[in-house]
N, C-alpha and C positions, 0 to 999 in steps of 0.2 A: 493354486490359490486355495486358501485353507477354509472348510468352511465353518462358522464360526458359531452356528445353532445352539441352541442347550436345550433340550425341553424344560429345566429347570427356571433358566431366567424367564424365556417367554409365560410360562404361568406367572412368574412373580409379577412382571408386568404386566398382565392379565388384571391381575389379582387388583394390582396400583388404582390401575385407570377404573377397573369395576368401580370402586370406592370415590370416583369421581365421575361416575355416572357414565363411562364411554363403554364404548363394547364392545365385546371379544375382537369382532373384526377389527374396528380401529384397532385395536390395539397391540394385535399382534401386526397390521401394517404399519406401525410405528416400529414395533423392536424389531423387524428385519430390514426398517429404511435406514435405521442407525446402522445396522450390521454394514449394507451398502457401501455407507456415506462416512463410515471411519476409514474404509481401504481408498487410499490415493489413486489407487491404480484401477479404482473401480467409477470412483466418484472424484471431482476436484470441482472446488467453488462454482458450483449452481450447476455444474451439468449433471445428467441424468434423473432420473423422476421414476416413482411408485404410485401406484392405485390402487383403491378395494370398491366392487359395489358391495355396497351393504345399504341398511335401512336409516334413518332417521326421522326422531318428530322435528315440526318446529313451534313456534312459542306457543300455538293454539292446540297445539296437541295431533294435526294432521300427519300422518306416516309417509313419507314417501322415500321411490329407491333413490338412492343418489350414487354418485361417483366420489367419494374422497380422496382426491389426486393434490400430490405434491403443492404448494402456493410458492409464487415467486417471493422470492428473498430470503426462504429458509434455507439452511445449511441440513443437510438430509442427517448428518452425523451427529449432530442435539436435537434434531427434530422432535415436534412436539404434536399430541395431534390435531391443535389449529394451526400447525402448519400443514393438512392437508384438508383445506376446505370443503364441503359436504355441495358438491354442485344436482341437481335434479336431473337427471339420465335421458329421460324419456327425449326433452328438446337437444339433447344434444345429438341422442341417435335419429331425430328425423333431420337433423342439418346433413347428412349421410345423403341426402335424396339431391341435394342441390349442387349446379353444374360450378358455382362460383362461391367463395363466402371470402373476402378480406380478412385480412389478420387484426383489421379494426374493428370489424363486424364480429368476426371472430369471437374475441372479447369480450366486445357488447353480451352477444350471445349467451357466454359464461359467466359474464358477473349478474344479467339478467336471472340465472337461473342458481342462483347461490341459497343456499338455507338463511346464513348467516349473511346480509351485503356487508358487512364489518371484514369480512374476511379479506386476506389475501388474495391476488387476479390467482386464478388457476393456472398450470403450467401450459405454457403455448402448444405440448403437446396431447392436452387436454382430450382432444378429441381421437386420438389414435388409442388413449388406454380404453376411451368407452364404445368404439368401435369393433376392437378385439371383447371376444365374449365370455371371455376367461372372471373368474371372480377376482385374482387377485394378478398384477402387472408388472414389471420391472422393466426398467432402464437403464443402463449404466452408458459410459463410453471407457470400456475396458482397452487400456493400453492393450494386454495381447490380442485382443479380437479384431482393435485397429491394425494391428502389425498385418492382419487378412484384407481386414475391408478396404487399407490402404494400397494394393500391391495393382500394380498396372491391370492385373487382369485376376482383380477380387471377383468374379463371378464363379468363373471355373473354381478357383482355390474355394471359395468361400464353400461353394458343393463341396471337394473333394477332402475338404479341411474337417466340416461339421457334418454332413452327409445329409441324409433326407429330410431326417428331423427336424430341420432348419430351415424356414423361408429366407427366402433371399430378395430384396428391396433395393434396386438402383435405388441413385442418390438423385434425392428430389429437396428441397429447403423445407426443413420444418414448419409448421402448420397445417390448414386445410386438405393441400394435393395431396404432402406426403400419408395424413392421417388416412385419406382416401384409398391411394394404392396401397402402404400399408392391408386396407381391411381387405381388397381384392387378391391379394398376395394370397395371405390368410384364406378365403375364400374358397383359394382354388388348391388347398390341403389341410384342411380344419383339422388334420391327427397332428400338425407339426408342434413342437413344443417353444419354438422363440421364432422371430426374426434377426437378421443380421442386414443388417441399416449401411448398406455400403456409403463408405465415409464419413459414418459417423459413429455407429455404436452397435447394441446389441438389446434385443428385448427378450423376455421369457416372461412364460405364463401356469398359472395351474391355479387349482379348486382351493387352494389353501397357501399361505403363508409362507409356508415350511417348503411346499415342490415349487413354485419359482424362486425361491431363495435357490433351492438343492440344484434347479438348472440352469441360474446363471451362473452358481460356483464349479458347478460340472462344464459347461461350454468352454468357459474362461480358461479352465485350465485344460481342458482339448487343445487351446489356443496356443498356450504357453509353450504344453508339451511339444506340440508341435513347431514350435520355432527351437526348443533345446535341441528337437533330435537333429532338424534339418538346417538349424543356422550355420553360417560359415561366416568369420571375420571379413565382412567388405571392405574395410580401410585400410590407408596404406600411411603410417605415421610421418608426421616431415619432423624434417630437422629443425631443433629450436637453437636461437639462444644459449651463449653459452654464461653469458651474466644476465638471465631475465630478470625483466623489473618484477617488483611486488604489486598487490591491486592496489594498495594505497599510494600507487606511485603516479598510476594512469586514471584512477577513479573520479579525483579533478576535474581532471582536463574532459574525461570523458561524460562526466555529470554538466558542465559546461557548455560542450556540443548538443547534446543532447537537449537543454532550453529552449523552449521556441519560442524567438525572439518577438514582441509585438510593437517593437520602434522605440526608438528619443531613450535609449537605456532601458527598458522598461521587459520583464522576461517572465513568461511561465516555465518555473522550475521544477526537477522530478528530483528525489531522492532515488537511490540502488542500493540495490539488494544483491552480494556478491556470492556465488556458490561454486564451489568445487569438491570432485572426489573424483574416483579412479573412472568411473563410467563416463559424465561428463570431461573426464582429461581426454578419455580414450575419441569420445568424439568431436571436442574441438581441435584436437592433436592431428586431424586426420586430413590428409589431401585435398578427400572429396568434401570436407565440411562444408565449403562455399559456394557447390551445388547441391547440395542437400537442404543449405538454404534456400535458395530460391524455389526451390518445388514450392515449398509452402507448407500449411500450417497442418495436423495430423488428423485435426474435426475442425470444421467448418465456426464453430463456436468460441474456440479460441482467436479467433481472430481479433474479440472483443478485447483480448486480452495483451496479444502480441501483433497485431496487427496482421499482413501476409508473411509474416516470419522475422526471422533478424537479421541482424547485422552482424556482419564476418570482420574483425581486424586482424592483421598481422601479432605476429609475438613479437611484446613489448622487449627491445635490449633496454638494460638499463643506464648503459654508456650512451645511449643517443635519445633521450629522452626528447631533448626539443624537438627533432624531426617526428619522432611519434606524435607530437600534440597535432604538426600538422596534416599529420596523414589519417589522424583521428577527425580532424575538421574536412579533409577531404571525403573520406569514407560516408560522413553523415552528411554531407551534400549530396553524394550519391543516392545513396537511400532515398533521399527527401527529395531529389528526382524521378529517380526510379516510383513509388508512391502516388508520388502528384501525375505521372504518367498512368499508372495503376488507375487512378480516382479518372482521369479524362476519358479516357479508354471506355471505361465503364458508366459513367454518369447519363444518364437520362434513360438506362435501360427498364422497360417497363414506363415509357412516359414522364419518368419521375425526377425532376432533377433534386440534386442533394448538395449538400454542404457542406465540401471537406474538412475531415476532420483534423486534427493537427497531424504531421506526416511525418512527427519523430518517432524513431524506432524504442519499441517496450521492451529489447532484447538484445541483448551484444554478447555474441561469443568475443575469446579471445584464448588464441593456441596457447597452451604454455601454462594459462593462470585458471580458468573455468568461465563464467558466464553472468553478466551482469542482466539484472532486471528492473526495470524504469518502470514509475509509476508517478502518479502526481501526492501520493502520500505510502507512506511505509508500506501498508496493509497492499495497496495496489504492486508496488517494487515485489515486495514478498509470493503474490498471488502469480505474477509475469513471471517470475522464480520456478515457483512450482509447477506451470502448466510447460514450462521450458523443459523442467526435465521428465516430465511426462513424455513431450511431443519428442526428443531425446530418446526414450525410451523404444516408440515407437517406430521412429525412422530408423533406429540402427536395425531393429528387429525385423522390421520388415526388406528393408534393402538385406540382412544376409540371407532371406528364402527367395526372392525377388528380385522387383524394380519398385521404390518407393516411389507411390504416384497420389496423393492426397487431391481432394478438392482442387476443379480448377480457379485460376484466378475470378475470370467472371462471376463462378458461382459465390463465391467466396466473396467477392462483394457485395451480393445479395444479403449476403446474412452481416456482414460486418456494418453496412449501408439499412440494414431492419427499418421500416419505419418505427417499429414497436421500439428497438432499442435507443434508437434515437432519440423518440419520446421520455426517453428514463435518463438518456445522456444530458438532456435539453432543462429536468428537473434539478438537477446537481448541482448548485451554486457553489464555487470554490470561495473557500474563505481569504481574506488580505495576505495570510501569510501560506497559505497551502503550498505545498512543495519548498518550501524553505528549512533551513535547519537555523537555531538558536543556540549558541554557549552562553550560558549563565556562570559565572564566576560568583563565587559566596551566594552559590544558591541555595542551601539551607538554612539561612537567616530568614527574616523578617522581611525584607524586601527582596533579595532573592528567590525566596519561593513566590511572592506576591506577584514580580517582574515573571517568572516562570512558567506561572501559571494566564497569566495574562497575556501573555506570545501562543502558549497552546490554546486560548482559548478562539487564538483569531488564527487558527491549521498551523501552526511552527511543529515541529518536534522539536524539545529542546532539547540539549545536552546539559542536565545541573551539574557542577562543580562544584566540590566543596572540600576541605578539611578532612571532616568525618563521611567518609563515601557511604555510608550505612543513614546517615541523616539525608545526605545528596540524593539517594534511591528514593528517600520517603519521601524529599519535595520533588521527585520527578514522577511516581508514582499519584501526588496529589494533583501533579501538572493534567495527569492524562497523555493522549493523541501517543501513545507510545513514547511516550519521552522515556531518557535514560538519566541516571545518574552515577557518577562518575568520578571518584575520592583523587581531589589532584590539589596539592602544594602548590600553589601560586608563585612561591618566592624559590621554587624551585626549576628549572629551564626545564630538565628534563621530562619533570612530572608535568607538568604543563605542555611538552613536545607529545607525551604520550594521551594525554587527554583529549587532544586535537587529534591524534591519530585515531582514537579510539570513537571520533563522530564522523571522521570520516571514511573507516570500517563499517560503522553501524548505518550511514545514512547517504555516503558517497561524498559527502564536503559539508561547505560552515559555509551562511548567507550572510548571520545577525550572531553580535557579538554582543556584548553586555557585560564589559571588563566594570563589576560588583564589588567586590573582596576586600575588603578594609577593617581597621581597627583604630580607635584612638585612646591617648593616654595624654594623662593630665601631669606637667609639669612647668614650674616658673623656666623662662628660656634661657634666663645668665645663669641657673644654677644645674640647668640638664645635663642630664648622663649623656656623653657621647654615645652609649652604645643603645640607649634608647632611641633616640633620631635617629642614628643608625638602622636600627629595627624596624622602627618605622615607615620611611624608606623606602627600605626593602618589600614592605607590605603595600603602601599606601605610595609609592611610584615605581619603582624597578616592578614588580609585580605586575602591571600594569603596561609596562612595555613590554614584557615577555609575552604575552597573550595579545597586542595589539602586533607584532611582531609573525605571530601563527598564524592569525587569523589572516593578515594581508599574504602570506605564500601563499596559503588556499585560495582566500580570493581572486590572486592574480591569475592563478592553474586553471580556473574554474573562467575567469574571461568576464565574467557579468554583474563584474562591479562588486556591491555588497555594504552592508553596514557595521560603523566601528562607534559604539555608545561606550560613555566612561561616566561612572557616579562620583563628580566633583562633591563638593561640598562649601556652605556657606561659608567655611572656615580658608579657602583661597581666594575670597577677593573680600569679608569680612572678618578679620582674624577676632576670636576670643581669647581674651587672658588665661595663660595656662595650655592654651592647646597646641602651642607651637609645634608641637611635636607630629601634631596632625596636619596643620590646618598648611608647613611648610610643603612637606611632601603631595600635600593637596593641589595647590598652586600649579605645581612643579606637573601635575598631572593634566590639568586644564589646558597647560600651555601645550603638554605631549598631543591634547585631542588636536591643537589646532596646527601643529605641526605636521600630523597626518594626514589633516584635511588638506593643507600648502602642497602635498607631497605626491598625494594620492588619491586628489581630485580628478585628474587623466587619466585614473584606473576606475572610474566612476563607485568610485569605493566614500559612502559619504560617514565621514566622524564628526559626531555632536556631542557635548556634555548635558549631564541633567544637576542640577546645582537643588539638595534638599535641604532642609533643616527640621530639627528637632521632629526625626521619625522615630517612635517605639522600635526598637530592636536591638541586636545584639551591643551597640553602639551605644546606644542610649537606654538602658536597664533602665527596671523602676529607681534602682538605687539612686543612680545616677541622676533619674528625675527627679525625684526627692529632695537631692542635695542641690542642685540647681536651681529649685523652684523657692529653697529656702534662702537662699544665697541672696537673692532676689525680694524675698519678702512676699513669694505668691504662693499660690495654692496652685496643687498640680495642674487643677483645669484649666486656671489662668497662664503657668508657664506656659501650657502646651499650645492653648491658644492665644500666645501673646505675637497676633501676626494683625495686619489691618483686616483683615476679614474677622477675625474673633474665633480661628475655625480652628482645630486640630487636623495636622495632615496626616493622611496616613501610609502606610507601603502603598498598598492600593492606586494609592495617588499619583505617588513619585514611576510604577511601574506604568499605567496613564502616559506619564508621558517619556515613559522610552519606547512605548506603543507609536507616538504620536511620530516620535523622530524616523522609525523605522519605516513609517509610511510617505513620511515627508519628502519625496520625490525630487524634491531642487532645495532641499535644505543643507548646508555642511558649515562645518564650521560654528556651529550654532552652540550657546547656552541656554537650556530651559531653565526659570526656578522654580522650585516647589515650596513655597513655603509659606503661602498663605496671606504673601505681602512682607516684605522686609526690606526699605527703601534703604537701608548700608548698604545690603547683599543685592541691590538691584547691578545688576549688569547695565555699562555705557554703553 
C-alpha cells in the first residue's frame, strides 16, 4: 500500500482551511481522511471513519475539547471539515461508566452534545474513537487486513501476522459494546499502536496526523505482504461454454428476476451494473465459487449493500438461451428462499421483531461473463459493484493463506436488521419511476429533452437518442439521475439495434420507451415528390416500428411488462393542407400504437399515443410560426393560442403527459391530446 503523505500538500491545506478560520488539527484531519477515503481498498462508500480531539469555541465564544469524528453521509474521499462534526468529549467519555446505552440513546447522546446541532449524526462509532486516548484515530476496512481478520482462526493469525503492537478485538456489532471492549482491549496494552477489529477492519492511532496515517499504511501492507508471500491459488477452474452468451444476452432476463414483484403487474425494478476483468473471471470461473458464496459477506457492513452475499448462476451457452432464463428464474427463487429462511431464523432476536426487507439478491456472479450488481438506481448497481469486488478481493486472499470464514449469519443480521439503518431505509421514499430505464428517441429537440427530463425527474434513467449524439449527451446531461445519451439514426435498424444494446449495457434493460423522432415538410399531395413521402415515412413510421420492435424484445426477456409511448400528431386524425407528407405517415403510426396494444397487451406491455399540436420546436421553428400565423391573418400569440382554452402549449406539457401514460397502470391503447382544446383533432 503506497503511502501517500507529502508535507508539502498537508501545509498547503493547512494554509487553506487557516484562511477559513479551521485549525491545524482539523485540518490536517481532513487531508489524511481524503488520503484514506480515495484508496478503494482502504475505504468504500461509508465504511471506515477518522477523528481528532482538538479545541473549539462555539457562537458565545466558550472553548471546549471536542471530538471531531467523521458524520454520516460524507464520502471520506472529498471530505470536508463539516463533515467531521465537533462533538463535546467530556459526555461522551462518562457514557464509558455505563453498563447499557442503545444505539438510539446512543445518538441521542451525540447529537446532544454537538457544537454545531446543524451538523451531521456522528459516526456510530463515535464513541470507540473518544474512548481510545490517542489525539488523532483512523479506521478503514482494509481489504488485506480483512484477508486476516476473516480467516477461520483470525486470532492466532491476527497475533502472528501483526505481532504485539496490535490489539486484537473479537467481533462484537458496532456501537456501544464494541466501543467498550475496544477501550478494555486498549486498556490492557496502552504501548500498542492499532486495533484489528476481527471481522471487520483495522484501527491505528498516534499524537499527530502524519503517525496514524504512517500506521495504517504500514499495517496494511504487513497484510498484503503477507498473503503475496504465503498465498497459494485455491481454485480449481471449471469448464465453460464453448459458445458463451454475451452479458447483454442474459442481463434481461436476469434484471427481470431479479424485480420484486408486488401483485396485479405492478414491480419494483433495479437496474445492473456489469463488471469483469481477469481477477473477477479468475473467481467466478472457479468450482469452489458457490461456496464461497454462501459463507457470506467479508465486513459485516456490506450486507447493506449485498445482502448475505450472492448469487451463483451457471455459464450462460448461447445456443440454449431459453433454458438459461429458466434456470435464472429458478436460481432467484432459491435465493429468495434461502433469505426469507435467513430473516425467520433470525427475527425477534434481541426481542425485536423486524420487517423483511425485499429478498432479491444485490449481486450475481456468473462463470464465464463477470458479475452483476443490482440496485434500485444506478449509483446503488454501481456501489453493489464495487463492494463485490472488494469482498472478491478479500475471499480469494484470504482462502489461499487459510479457511475463508467471515461474520456469522446471525451476527450479520444484526447489523443488516440495524434499528439505526432501518431508520435511514424507512426515510427513502422511491420516486414513480425509480429503478426504471427510459429511451427517448429525438431527444435533443424541444420536447424530447422536455419528455427527458421529466421521466428523470420522477427516478427514470433515461437513454436520450438523437441524431446528433453530442446534442443527445447535452439533453441527457440536462436530464440528470445519470442519464446517458446516445447518437442513433432512427431510420436506421441497426443504429437503433445498437442504441438499445447500449441501455441495456449501461443499465441492464428498457422499461419506458418514448418512440419521439419526427420531422415534417410541407407540400400540395397531387403534386408530391415521391421520394419525399417516401422520406418521410421512413422517419415519421418505419422509424417508429424499428424502436417499438427493440423495445418489445427487451421487454419480453425482462418478463414485467413495460411501456410503448408514440408522439402522434394532430395531423393523423385532423389533416392540414400541405402536410400530407407528415400528417400520412402520422396516421399510419397511431394505428402502429394500437396494433401493439392488440398484440401485446398479454405481455402487460401498455402502448398509448400523445396526440400535440402547435408545440415550439424543431418541427415548428419561429419561421414556421410566423408563416403560419400570417397565413391565418393572426399574430403569433394568437396562432399559438388559437386553442379553446386561449393557452399556448408547451413541451413541458406534451412531456406531462407521457408522464401521465407511463404511470397509468390499466391504461393502453389510449390517445391523450395536447392541445389546448381542438374539437376536429378531438379523438371518438
Amino acid at each position: 500500500m503506497e503511502n501517500l503523505w507529502k508535507d508539502s500538500d498537508a501545509e498547503a491545506m493547512v494554509a487553506a482551511y487557516a484562511a477559513k478560520g479551521i485549525n491545524r488539527d482539523l485540518a490536517l484531519r481532513t487531508y489524511t481522511t481524503r488520503l484514506l477515503g480515495g484508496e478503494p481498498r482502504l475505504v468504500l462508500h461509508g465504511g471506515g471513519n477518522t477523528s481528532v480531539k482538538t479545541t473549539v469555541k462555539d457562537l458565545v465564544g466558550d472553548e471546549w475539547d471536542v471530538l471531531c469524528v467523521k458524520g454520516s453521509g460524507w464520502d471520506m474521499g472529498i471530505i470536508e471539515p463539516a463533515g467531521l462534526p465537533a462533538v463535546k468529549i467530556d459526555p461522551l467519555l462518562k457514557a464509558r461508566k455505563l453498563e447499557k446505552l442503545s444505539d438510539e440513546d446512543m445518538v441521542t447522546l451525540q447529537r446532544a452534545n454537538l457544537i454545531d446541532p446543524a451538523s451531521p449524526n456522528p459516526s456510530v462509532e463515535a464513541l470507540l474513537h473518544a474512548f481510545i486516548p490517542h489525539k488523532f484515530v483512523d479506521h478503514t476496512h482494509s481489504t488485506g487486513v480483512l484477508a486476516i481478520a476473516d480467516l477461520a482462526d483470525s486470532d492466532k493469525r491476527s497475533r502472528e501476522v501483526f505481532g504485539p503492537k496490535m490489539g486484537y478485538v473479537p467481533y462484537v456489532m458496532p456501537g456501544f459494546d464494541l466501543a467498550k471492549l475496544a477501550a478494555e482491549v486498549f486498556d490492557q496494552d496502552p504501548t500498542v499502536e492499532g486495533l484489528i477489529l476481527d471481522k471487520h477492519g483495522i484501527f491505528t492511532f498516534g499524537a499527530t496526523a502524519k503517525e496514524a496515517y504512517d500506521l495504517m499504511i504500514h499495517y496494511v501492507t504487513v497484510a498484503e505482504d503477507y498473503v503475496r508471500a504465503n498465498g497459494k491459488n485455491p481454485f480449481t477452474p471449471v469448464t465453460l461454454p464453448a459458445n458463451l452468451a454475451k452479458p447483454n444476452d442474459i442481463s434481461p432476463m436476469l434484471r427481470g428476476a431479479v424485480a420484486v414483484s408486488k401483485g396485479e403487474g405492478r414491480y419494483d425494478r433495479m437496474v445492473s451494473e456489469f463488471r469483469t476483468s481477469p481477477d473477477i473471471l479468475a473467481f467466478v470461473n472457479a468450482a469452489e465459487v458457490e461456496d464461497m458464496a454462501r459463507r457470506g459477506v467479508s465486513t459485516p457492513d456490506l450486507s447493506i449493500r449485498i445482502k448475505t452475499g450472492p448469487m451463483v448462476l451457471p455459464a450462460p451457452d448461447a445456443g440454449n438461451l431459453a433454458d438459461y432464463k429458466k434456470v435464472i428464474a429458478e436460481r432467484t427463487a432459491g435465493f429468495v428462499e434461502d433469505y426469507t429462511n435467513y430473516f425467520k431464523a433470525n427475527d425477534g432476536r434481541g426481542g425485536v421483531k423486524k420487517i423483511m426487507l425485499d429478498p432479491m439478491p444485490r449481486l450475481t456472479l456468473v462463470p464465464g461473463l463477470g458479475l452483476f450488481g443490482h440496485g434500485r438506481t444506478l449509483k446503488d448497481a454501481k456501489i453493489a459493484a464495487d463492494v463485490a469486488e472488494t469482498w472478491i478481493e478479500t475471499a480469494r486472499d484470504a482462502e489461499s493463506v487459510g479457511t475463508f470464514e467471515p461474520v456469522s449469519k446471525p451476527d450479520l443480521f444484526e447489523l443488516e436488521y440495524w434499528s439505526l439503518e432501518q431508520a435511514k431505509l424507512a426515510g427513502a421514499k422511491p420516486k414513480p419511476f425509480t429503478g426504471q430505464v427510459a429511451v427517448v428517441t429525438g431527444g435533443a429537440g424541444a420536447i424530447g429533452a422536455a419528455i427527458a427530463k421529466a421521466f428523470a425527474r420522477e427516478g427514470a434513467h433515461v437513454v436520450v437518442l438523437d441524431l446528433d449524439g453530442a446534442k443527445a449527451a447535452e439533453s441527457a446531461k440536462a436530464a440528470g439521475n445519470q442519464s446517458i445519451g446516445v447518437g442513433c439514426d432512427v431510420t436506421d435498424p441497426a443504429s437503433v439495434r445498437a442504441a438499445f444494446d447500449k441501455a441495456v449495457e449501461t443499465y441492464g434493460g428498457v422499461d419506458i420507451v418514448i418512440s419521439n423522432a419526427g420531422a415534417a415538410w410541407e407540400s400540395p399531395i397531387a403534386t408530391m415528390d415521391d421520394a419525399l413521402l417516401r422520406k418521410s415515412f421512413e422517419l415519421n413510421f418505419f422509424s417508429h416500428q424499428t424502436v417499438a420492435q427493440n423495445a418489445v424484445r427487451i421487454m419480453k426477456e425482462q418478463g414485467t411488462g413495460g411501456v410503448l409511448l408514440f408522439n402522434a400528431s394532430k395531423q393523423a386524425v385532423n389533416p392540414g393542407a400541405k402536410f400530407g407528407a407528415y400528417g400520412l405517415p402520422k396516421a399510419a403510426t397511431l394505428f402502429l400504437s394500437r396494433q401493439y396494444a392488440l398484440e401485446h397487451g398479454a405481455d402487460h406491455i401498455r402502448v398509448n399515443a400523445v396526440n400535440a399540436d402547435r408545440i415550439r420546436s424543431g418541427l415548428l421553428n419561429d419561421e414556421m410560426i410566423a408563416n403560419r400565423a400570417a397565413a391565418r391573418g393572426l399574430s403569433v400569440k394568437d396562432y399559438m393560442g388559437g386553442n379553446l382554452l386561449g393557452l399556448e402549449v408547451t413541451a413541458d406539457d406534451v412531456a406531462q403527459a407521457f408522464v401521465h401514460h407511463a404511470l397509468a397502470e390499466r391504461t393502453t391503447a389510449d390517445v391523450t391530446t395536447v392541445d389546448g382544446g381542438n374539437i376536429a383533432a378531438a379523438m371518438r
